[in-house]
N, C-alpha and C positions, 0 to 999 in steps of 0.2 A: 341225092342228099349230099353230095361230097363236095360241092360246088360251098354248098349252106356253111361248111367248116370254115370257109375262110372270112366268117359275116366276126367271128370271136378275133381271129388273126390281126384285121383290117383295124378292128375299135381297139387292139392294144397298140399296134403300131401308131396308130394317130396320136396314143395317150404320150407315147415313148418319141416320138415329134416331136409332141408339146412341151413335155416335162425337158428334152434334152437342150432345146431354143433357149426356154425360160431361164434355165440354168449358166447355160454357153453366156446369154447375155447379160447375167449380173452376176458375173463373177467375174473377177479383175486379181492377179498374184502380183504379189507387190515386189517380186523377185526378176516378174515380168524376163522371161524366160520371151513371151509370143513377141516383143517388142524386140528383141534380138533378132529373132529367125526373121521377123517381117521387115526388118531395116539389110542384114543382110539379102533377103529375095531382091530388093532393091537396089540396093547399090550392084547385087548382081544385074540386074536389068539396065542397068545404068549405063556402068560401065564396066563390064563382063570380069574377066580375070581372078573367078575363083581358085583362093589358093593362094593368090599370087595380091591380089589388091584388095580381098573380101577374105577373112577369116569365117571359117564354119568350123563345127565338127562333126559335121551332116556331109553325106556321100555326094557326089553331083546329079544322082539322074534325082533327088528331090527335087534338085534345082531346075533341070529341064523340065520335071512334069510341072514346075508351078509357074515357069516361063511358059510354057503352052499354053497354062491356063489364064496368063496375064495375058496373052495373045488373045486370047478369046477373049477378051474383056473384064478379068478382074482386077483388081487394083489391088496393092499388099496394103489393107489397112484392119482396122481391130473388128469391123463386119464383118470381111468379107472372108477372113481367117475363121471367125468362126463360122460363116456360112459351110466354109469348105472342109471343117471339122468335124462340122452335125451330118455333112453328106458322108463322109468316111464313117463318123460313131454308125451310124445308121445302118451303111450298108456291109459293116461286117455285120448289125445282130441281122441281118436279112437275108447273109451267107449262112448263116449259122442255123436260123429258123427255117430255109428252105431245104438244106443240107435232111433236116431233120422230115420236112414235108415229102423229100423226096423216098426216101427212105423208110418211112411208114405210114405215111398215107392218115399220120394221127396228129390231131391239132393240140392236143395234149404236150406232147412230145416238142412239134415246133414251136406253139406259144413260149413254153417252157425255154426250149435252146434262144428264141429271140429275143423274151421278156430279159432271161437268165445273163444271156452275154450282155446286152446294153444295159442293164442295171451294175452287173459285171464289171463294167470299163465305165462309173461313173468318174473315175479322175480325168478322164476327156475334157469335163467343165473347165479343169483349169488348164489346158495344155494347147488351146487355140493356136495354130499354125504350126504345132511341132509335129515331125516327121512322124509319129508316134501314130496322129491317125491317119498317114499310110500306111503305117507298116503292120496297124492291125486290119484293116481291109486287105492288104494284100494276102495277109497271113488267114483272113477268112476265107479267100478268094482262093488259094494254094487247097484248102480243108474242102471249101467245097469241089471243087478241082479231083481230088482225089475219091470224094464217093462218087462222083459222076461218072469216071472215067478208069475206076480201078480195074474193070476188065479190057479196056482202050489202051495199052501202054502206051503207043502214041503217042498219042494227044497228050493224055497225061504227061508225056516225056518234054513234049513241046512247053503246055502251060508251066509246067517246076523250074522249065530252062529260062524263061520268059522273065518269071515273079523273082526265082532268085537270086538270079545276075541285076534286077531290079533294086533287090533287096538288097544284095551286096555292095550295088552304091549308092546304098542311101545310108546303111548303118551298116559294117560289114558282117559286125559276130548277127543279128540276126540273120542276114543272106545264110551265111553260114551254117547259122543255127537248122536252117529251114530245110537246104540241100542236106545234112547231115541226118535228119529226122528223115525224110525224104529216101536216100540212100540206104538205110538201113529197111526200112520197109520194102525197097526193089531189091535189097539184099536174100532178104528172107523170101520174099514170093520168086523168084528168078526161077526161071523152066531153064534149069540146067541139070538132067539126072547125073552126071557124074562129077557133080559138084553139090554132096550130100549136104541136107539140110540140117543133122547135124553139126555139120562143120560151118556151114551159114549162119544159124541161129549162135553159135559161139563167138564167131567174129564179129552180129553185131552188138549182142550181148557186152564184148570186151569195147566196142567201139564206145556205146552210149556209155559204159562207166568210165574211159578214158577223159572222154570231151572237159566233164568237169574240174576234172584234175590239171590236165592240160591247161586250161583257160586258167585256173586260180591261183596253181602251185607259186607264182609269186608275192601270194597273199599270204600262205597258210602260218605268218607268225599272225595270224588276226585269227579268233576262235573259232569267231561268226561265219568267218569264210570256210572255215575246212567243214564246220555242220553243213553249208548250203554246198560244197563239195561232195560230202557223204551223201545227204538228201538225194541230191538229182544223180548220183549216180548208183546209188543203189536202185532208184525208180528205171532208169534206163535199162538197168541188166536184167528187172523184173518184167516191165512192159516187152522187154527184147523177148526174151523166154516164152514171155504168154501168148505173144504173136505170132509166135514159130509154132506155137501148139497148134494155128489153125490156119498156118498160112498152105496154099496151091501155088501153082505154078499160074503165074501171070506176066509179070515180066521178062524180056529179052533181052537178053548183048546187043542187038542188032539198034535198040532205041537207044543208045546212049548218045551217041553221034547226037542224036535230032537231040535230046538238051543241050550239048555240050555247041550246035550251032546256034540254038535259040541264046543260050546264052552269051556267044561271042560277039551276035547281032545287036542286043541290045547293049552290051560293052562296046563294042566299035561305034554305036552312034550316038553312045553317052560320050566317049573320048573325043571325037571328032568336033562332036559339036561346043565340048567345053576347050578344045584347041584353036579353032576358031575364037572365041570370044575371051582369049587372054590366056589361057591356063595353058600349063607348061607339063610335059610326062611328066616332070620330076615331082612339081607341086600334086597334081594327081597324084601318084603315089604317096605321099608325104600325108595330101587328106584323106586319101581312101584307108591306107595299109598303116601306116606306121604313126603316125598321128594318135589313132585310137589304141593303139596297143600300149601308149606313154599315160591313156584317161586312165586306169586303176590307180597310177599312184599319185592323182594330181588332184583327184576327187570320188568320196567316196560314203555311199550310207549304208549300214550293216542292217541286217535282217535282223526283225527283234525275237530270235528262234524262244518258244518253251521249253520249258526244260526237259519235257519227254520225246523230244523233239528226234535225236537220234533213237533213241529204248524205242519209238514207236517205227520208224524208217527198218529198222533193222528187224523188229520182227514182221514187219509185212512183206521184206524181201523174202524171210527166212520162210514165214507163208505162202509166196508165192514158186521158191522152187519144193516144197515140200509137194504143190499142188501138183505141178509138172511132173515130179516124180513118182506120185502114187497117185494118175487119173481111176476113175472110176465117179460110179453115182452117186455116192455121197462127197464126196470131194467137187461133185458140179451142183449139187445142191446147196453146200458152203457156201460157194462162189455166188451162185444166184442170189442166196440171202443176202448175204455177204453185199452183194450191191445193193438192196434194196435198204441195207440198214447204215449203208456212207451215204445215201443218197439223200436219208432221214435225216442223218445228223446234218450235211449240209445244206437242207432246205430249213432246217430248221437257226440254225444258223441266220440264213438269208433270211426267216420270216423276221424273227425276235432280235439279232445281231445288230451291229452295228457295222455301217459299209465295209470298214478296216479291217473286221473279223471275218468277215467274206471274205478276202483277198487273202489273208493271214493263215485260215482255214486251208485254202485251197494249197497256199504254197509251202506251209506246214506238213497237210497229213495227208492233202490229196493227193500229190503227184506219185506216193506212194501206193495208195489204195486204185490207181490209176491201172495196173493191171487186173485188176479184178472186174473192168468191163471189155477187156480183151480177149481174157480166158474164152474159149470154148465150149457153149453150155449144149450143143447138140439142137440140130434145127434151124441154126441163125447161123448157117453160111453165108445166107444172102448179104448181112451187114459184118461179118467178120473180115474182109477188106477193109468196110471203111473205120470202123472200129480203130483196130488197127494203125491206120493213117493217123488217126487222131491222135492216139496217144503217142506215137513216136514224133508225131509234128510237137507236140504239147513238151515233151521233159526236155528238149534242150531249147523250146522257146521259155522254157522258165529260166534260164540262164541269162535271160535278157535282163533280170532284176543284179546284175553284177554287173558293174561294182557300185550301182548305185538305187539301191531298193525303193524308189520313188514310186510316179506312176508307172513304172518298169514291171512294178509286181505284176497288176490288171491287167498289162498290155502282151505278159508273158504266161499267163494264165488262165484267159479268158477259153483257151479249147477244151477245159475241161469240163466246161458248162456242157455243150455236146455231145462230149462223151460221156458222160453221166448220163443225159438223157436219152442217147441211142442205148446205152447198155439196159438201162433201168426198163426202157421200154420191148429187150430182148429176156432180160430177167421177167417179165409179167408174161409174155408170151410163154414163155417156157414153164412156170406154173401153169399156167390159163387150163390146157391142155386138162388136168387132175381136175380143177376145180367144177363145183354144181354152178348152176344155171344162176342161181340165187346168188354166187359167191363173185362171179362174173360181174353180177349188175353192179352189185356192192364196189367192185374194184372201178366201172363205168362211172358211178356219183363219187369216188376219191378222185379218178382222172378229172372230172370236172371242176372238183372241189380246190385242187392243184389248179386248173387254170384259170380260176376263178380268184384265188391268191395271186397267183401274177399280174393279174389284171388289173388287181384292187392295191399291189405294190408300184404298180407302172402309174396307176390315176394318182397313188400316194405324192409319186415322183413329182410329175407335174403338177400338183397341186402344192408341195412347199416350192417350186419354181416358180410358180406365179405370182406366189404369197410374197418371196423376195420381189421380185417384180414390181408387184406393188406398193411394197413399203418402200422403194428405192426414187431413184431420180435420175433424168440422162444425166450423161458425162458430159457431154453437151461441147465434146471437143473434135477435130477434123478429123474424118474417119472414124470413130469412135460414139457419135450422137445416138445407137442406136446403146448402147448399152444403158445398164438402167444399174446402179451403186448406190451404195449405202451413201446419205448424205456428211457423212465425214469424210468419205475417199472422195467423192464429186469437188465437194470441197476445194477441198488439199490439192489435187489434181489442177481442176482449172487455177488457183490462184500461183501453185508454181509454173502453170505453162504462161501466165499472163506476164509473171518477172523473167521470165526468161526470153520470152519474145520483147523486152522494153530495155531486158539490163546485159546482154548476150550478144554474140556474133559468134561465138564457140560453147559449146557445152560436152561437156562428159560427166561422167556417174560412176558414182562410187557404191555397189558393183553396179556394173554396167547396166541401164535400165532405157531402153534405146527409144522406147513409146516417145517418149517427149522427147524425140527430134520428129518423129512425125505430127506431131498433135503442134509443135513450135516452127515448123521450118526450120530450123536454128541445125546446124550440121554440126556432127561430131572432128575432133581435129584430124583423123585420119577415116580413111575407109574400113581400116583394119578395126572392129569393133568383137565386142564380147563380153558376155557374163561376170564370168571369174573370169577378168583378162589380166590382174595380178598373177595368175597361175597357168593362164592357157597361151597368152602371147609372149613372144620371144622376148628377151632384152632388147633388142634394136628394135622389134614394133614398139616396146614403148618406150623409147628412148626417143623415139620420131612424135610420140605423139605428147610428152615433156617438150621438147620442142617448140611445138606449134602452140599450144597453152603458154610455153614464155614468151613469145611472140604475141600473143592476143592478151592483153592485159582487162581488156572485157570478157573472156571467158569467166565463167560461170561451171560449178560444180553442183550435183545433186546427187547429196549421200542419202538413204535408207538405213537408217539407223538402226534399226529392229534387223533387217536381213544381215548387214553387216556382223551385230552383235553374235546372231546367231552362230553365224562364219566361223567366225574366231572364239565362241566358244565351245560349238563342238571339233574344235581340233583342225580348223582350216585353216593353212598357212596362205596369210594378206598381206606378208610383209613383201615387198620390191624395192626398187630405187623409185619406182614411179610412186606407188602409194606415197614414201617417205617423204618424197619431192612434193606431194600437194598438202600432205598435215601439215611441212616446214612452210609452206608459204600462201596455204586459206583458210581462210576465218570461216565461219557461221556466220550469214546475215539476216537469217530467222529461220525460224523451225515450225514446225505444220505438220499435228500428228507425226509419224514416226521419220519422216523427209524433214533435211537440213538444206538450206541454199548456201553456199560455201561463196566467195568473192574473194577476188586477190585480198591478202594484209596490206590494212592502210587506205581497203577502197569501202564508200558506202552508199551504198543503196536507198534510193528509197522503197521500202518494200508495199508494193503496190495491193490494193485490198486488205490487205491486213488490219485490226486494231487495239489498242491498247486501252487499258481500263486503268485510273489513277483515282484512288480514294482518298478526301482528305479528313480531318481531324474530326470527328460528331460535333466541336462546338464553332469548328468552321461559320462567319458569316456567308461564306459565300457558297455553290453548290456543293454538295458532296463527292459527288464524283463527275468525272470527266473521260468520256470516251474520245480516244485521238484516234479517227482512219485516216489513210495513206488512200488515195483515189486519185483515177482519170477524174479530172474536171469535167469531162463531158456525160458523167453518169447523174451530173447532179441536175441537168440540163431540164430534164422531164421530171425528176425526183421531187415527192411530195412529202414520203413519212419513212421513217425506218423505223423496222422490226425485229428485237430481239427471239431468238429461238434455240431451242435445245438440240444438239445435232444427236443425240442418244433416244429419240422419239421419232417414231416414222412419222406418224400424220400426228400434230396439234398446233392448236394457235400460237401466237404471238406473246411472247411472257411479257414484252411491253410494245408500247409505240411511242415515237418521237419525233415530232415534230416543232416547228415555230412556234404551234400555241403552249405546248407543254416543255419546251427546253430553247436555250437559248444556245444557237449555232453561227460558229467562224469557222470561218475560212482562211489558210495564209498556203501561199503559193510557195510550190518549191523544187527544186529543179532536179534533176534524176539521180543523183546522186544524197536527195531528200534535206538538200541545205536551204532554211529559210530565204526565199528569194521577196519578200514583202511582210507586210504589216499583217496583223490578223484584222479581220475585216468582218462585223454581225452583218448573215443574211438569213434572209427567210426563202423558202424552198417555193416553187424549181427556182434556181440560180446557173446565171450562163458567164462561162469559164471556160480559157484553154492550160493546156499543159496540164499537171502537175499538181493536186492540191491537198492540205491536212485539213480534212474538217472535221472541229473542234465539237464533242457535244457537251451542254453540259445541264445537270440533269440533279435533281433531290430525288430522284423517282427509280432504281434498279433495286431488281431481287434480291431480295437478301438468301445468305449460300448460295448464288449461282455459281458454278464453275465456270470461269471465261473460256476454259479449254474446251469446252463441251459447248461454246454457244458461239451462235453464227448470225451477223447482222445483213437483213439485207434491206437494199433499197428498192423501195414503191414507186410506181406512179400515181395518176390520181386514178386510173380502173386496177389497181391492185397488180400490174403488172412489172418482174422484176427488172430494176434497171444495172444493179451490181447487188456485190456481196463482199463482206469482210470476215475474214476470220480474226479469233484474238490469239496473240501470240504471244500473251505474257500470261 
């Protein structure tokens, strides 16, 4: 029958496939974070010299593992990023779920840690090519690692040496974070009798409350920092304590060595190979070490703590050495409830919650409540190693949400899905034993009834995934055809990549938004590119790339005005000489949803697809209104009818049609800079034309209250197939 367990396993993993594709590919962040890292992979490929001619703030061996992978055949584009995203979301909930298969041999249990984590680390949808999902696969990969092998020091010593010298260059404080969770668990379990466990359990106890403080203390004039201070390290000194209550001798002195070569091996062939292809020790150290130690105070988002947030931290610490100090059987039956009723509250949470409350939940009250499936409830030696592991990998992976509480939170607390579910499922065991026959079965149809809820949360997933999906439209741009967008970003999207490959030979973004140099071919003025590059690149990188913009009097700007906004009003400093130097010298040459196209002052465009709506007087003889587009001539070529549509509606028809018979249309040619180059000229459609042209519509016949902002013209053939589209931009 044990085979038949994995028939529930297999149908949620398919659902959690489906639901993570769906989502990966209609979602698009307009802050475009994945268009960064994907132009950087490239220009690293390009022409190597990370550090030195490619700005990151990502470690280097990201960069050799997605160069392998580009050797193998991937391309850095907006697919294939997320292809290699869904394969990380995935295969940590699959370290996670097997961690737990392995472990109890109950489907309950794994459904639950796989369903649980990849529901868990829903922000994965937006975070397509960022090192985030390595570093939560690696971080599963470390988890599973440690229940497999916690009687193995070995191995174990090898795989920790391995993942986090890995880890360490890819983002350091995770590495970090990992080795440090890591060491304190080989602290406590070390077969050293005259190196009392006492005194081990104390050291790491002091260790795990230090870390926080350490990492923060130049925050702590910020409030939010010193709770998330207090927070993880009272949870460290607790988890430390409850660990030592059931740790054995399993680890030696003698396996240090094997980490400490595993991890030099993967450091010499990360170094070497980034020496080789441009990079300098000094740059190396600069991106790995000191670089990131300057990110707290350059950018930063606080945790939105409750306000019971310490009163709750502090009495669960205060609970958990009270436990330690007066064991006995009521104090292990506490502890057993005691899990089965945090386990309630956050499944309940996840059933009725909203995603945010998950994550907020867990970094809130869980990492507290986190030694309470360490304790020792008598019976469950077998999983109080991995126990264990988990939670000291877990409180200083939650440190990863500092200093910027983003997808940081999920990506730093997703082990406590795990551990919740190993514990809860050592918590039933440990009742089991008392219970009647009858009380048993009853607990058999809730473990169902649980995985039966996951199951029905995962089809949930997937099914608003598709639902986007289908109300959606491709993007329909290089690299990127495969994503499916709301028809206001498809929009917006293609008609700025269409001005920019027409009116361009340089482009940058204001913040940096690097997709559209792939989707345009159009190069940014230097290699050195980024985000917040107002705040992350030196003076002299952008004083090189002022430069080259005064030099290119065809460059081209595209601001996000919504992201922007945001920047600067939660307390982001955008001021430089660089910013100052493009407000002083470009205009706006139209605007498109929350994206501005900026042109030198003094220069003008014609802004291609675009249209304008001009209504005249009701006692007008002549039509009442008049739409002017901007168009390639050559869309009109096959072009039979245009169709008005509402971009705020997934699927409906056509709010009007216009053609020959019902509107009278001109045409006047004009040259790219959109200066009348001819007469206007009545034609009837298809009409054959090159360059450059404003066709005129003009019409007694539009909606009345239409919002032009909200509506999108496109052009027909005669089988209904699109030949262009215009937005309106007045």
């Amino acid at each position: 029958m044990t085979r038949f367990r994995w028939v529930p396993l297999t149908f949620l993993s398919a659902l959690l496939a489906v639901g993570g594709t769906a989502h990966l590919f209609s979602t698009f962040m307009a802050y475009d974070d994945e268009g960064y890292v994907l132009y950087s992979l490239q220009t690293f490929a390009t022409v190597g010299g990370l550090y030195e001619k490619v700005f990151s703030q990502y470690g280097p061996f990201f960069f050799l593992f997605n160069q392998g992978l580009h050797f193998a055949g991937l391309d850095f584009t907006n697919t294939t990023a997320r292809l290699v995203t869904l394969g990380c979301w995935l295969g940590a909930a699959g370290f996670c779920g097997a961690l737990l298969w392995r472990l109890t041999r109950s489907s309950v249990a794994a459904g639950f840690a796989l369903g649980g984590v990849f529901l868990h680390l829903w922000q994965m949808r937006s975070e397509p090519s960022h090192p985030g999902g390595l570093i939560v696969l690696a971080i599963a990969a470390a988890a599973w690692c440690g229940s497999h092998w916690a009687t193995a020091p070995r191995p174990l010593a090898l795989a920790i040496g391995l993942i986090g010298a890995a880890l360490v260059l890819t983002k350091i404080n995770v590495g970090i974070f990992l080795l440090a969770g890591a060491g304190a668990w080989w602290l406590l379990h070390l077969d050293a009798p005259t190196f009392g466990l006492r005194t081990r359990s104390a050291l790491a106890a002091f260790a795990m409350a230090l870390w926080p403080v350490a990492l923060m203390r130049s925050q702590f004039a910020n409030h939010a920092v010193v709770i998330f201070a207090a927070v993880t390290a009272l949870a460290g000194a607790s988890v430390s304590i409850a660990a030592a209550r059931g740790a054995r001798p399993l680890s030696r002195w003698r396996d240090l060595p094997v980490l400490a070569i595993a991890g030099l091996v993967v450091t010499a062939v990360t170094v070497l190979a980034m020496i080789s292809q441009g990079s300098s020790l000094r740059s190396l150290l600069e991106g790995v070490l000191l670089g990131p130690l300057r990110h707290p105070a350059v950018y930063s988002v606080n945790v939105d703590w409750p306000a019971s947030t310490v009163a709750v931290a502090v009495g669960l610490a205060a609970a958990a050495a009270g436990a330690i100090a007066w064991p006995g059987v009521l104090v292990t039956r506490w502890v057993a409830f005691a899990r089965l009723a945090a386990v309630a509250v956050y499944f309940a949470f996840w059933v009725f919650g909203e995603p945010e409350s998950i994550l907020r939940f867990t970094l809130c009250f869980g990492l507290g409540l986190a030694w309470l499936f360490v304790f020792p409830l008598g019976g469950d030696e077998a999983t109080q190693p991995a126990r264990a592991w988990l939670a000291l990998l877990l409180v200083p992976q939650a440190l990863h949400a500092f200093p910027v509480a983003g997808s940081q939170v999920g990506w730093g607390t997703f082990l406590w899905v795990p551990l919740a579910a190993l514990g809860t499922h050592d918590a039933i065991q440990f009742f089991s034993s008392a219970w009647r026959p009858a009380v048993t079965r009853m607990i058999g149809v809730a473990g169902g009834f649980v995985l039966l809820i996951v199951t029905l949360r995962g089809g949930e997933y997937a099914w608003r995934g598709l639902s986007r999906v289908q109300q959606s439209e491709s993007l329909s741009l290089p690299g990127a055809a495969a994503l499916q967008l709301p028809k206001r970003t498809t929009t917006a999207l293609r008609i700025l990549s269409r001005n920019i490959t027409v009116h361009a030979d340089t482009l940058f973004s204001l913040p940096g938004m690097l997709s559209f140099h792939r989707w345009t071919d159009v190069p940014p003025p230097t290699t050195v590119n980024a985000t917040h590059w107002f705040s992350l690149l030196s003076t002299a990188q952008q004083e090189s790339i002022r430069q080259k913009l005064a030099d290119s009097p065809r460059a081209v700007i595209v601001v996000q005005r919504e992201v922007y906004d945001f920047l600067t009003r939660t307390g982001v400093d955008t001021s430089s000489p660089l910013n100052t130097w493009l407000h002083d010298h470009y205009e706006a040459a139209f605007t498109l949803e929350s994206y501005e196209l900026w042109v030198r002052k003094g220069r003008t465009i014609a802004a291609l697809d675009t249209a304008t709506l001009f209504e005249a007087a009701p006692d007008n003889r002549e039509s009442r209104f008049k739409i002017s587009l901007t168009l390639a001539a050559a869309a009109l070529e096959t072009t039979t009818a245009l169709e008005l549509h509402r971009l705020n509606v997934s699927i409906g028809t056509s709010e009007r049609t216009w053609n020959p018979a019902n509107a009278r249309l001109f045409v006047t040619p004009l040259n790219a800079a959109g200066v009348t180059m001819g007469v206007p000229q009545q034609i009837t459609l298809p009409f054959r034309s090159t360059g450059i042209v404003r066709l005129d519509v003009f019409t007694d016949d539009f909606p009345e209250k239409f919002p032009p902002k909200l509506g999108v013209i496109y052009l027909r053939d005669a089988h209904g197939r699109r030949t262009a589209e215009a937005r309106f931009i007045n």
